[in-house]
C-alpha positions as CSV (number, residue, x, y, z in Angstrom):
1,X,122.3,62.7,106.2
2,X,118.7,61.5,105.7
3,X,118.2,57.9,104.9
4,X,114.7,55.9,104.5
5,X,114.5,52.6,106.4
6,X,112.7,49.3,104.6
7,X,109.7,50.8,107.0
8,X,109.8,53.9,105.5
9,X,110.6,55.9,108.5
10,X,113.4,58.7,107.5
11,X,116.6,58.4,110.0
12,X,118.4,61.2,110.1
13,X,122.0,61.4,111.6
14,X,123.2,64.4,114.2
15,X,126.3,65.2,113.8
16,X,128.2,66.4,117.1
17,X,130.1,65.2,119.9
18,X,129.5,61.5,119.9
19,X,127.9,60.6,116.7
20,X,124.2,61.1,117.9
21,X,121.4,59.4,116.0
22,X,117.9,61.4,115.4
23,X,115.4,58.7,114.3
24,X,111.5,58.6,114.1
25,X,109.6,56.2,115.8
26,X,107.4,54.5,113.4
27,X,103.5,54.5,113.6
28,X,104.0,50.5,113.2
29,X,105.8,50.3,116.5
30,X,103.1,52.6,118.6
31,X,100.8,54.7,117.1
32,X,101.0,56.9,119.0
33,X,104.5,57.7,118.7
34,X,104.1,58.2,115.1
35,X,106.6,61.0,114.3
36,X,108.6,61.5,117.9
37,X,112.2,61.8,117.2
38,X,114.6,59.7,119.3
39,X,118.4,59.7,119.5
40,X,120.9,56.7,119.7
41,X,124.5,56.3,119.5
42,X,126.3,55.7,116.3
43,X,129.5,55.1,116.5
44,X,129.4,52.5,119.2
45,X,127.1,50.2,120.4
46,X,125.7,48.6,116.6
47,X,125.0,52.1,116.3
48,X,125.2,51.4,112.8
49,X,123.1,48.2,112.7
50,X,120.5,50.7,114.1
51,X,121.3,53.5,111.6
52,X,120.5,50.6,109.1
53,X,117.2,49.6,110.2
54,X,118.5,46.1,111.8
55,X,117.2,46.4,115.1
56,X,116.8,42.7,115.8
57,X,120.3,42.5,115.2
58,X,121.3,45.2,117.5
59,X,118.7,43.5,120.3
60,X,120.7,40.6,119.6
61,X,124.0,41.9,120.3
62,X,123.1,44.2,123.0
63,X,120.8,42.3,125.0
64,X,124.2,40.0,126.0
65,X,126.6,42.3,126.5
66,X,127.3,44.4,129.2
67,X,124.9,47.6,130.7
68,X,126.0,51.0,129.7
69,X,124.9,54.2,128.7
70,X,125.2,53.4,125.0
71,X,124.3,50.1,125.1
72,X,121.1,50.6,126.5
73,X,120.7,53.8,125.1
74,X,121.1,52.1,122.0
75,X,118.6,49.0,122.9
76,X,115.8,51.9,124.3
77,X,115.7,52.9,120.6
78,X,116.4,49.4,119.2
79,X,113.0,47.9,121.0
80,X,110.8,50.8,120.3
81,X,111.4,50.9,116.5
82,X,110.3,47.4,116.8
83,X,107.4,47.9,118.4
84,X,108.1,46.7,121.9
85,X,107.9,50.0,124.8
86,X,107.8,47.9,127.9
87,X,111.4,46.7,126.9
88,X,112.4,49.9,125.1
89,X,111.3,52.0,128.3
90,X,113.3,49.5,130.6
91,X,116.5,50.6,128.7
92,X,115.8,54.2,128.6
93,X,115.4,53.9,132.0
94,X,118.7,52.3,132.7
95,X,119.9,54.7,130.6
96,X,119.2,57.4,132.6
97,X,120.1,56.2,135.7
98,X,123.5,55.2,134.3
99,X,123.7,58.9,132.5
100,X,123.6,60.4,136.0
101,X,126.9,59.2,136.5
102,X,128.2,60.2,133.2
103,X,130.9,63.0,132.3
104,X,128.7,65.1,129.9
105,X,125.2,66.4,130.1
106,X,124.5,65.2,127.1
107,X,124.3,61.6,127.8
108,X,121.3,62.2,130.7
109,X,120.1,64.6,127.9
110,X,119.7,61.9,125.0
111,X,118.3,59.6,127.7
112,X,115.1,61.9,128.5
113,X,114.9,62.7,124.9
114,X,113.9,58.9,124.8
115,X,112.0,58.4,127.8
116,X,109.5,61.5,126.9
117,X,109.3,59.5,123.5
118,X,107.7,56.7,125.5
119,X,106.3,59.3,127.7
120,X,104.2,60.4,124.5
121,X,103.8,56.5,123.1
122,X,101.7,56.1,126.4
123,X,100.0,59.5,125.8
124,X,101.1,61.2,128.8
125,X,101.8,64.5,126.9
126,X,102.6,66.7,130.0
127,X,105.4,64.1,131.2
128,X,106.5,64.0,127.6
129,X,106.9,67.5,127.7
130,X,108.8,68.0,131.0
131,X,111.1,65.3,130.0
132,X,111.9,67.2,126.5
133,X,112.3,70.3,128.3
134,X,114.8,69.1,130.7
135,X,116.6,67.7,128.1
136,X,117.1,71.2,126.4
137,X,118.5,72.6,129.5
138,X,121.1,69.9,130.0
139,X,122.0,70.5,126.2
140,X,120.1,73.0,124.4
141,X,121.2,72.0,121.0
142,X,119.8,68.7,121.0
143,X,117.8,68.5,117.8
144,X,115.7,65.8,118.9
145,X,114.1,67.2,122.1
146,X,113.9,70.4,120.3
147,X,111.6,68.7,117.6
148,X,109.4,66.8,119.6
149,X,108.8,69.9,121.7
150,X,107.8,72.1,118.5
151,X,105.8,69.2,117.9
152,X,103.8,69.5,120.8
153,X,103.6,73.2,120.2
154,X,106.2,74.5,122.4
155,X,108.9,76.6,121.5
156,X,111.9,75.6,122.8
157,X,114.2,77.8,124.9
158,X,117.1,75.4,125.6
């Protein structure tokens, strides 16, 4: 399902094992990350506040509540799509660190998808690159690693 935010940024929803959201990060939000994909949560979370395009509502509910992989997976995406990384990599972060305890691969998987989206915001290409890369190998069918890879002209190999 493809759907065009008020922003006019297309978010597009990745169906699998816990409801994965593949978003672009507008060129509003970081110019520089104009284009990355990024992937959030959406069936917990306000992962459909974030579908939506609401992201001050989701920073507003998740900012209170309790730290979890979702949840701050969730808020990573939230704050970048509204322009603010040093908040947005401070989630992906705890995200990450919280994903290294987490049952599936996926979860540490999503989380560097985001971090090497902020990895790119900053321009620091070969980090972005490593972190997509990793990603693939924790789960190589993880469309949005796989797109931000092609779009630094790698093929992935997940």
């Amino acid at each position: 399902m493809l759907k065009r935010n008020r922003m006019g940024v297309v978010l597009g929803v990745v169906m699998g094992a816990g409801a994965v959201l593949a978003t672009t990060v507008p060129a509003a939000a970081a110019e520089r990350a104009a284009s990355w994909r990024m992937a959030a949560v959406v069936d917990r979370a306000q992962g459909r506040a974030l579908l939506a395009g609401d992201y001050g509502r989701v920073i507003d509910r998740l900012s209170e509540q309790r730290t979890d992989f979702e949840t701050s997976t969730n808020l990573c995406v939230a704050y970048a799509l509204s322009g603010d990384l040093a908040r947005a990599d401070t989630a992906c972060k705890r995200a990450l660190a919280l994903s290294e305890n987490a049952a599936t691969r996926r979860d540490m998987a999503l989380a560097l998808t985001n971090l090497g989206v902020l990895k790119a915001a900053h321009g620091d290409l070969p980090a972005a690159r490593s972190s997509f890369s990793r990603a693939l190998e924790l789960d190589g069918g993880l469309v949005p690693a796989s797109d931000n890879l092609q779009r630094l002209g790698v093929e992935p190999r997940g």
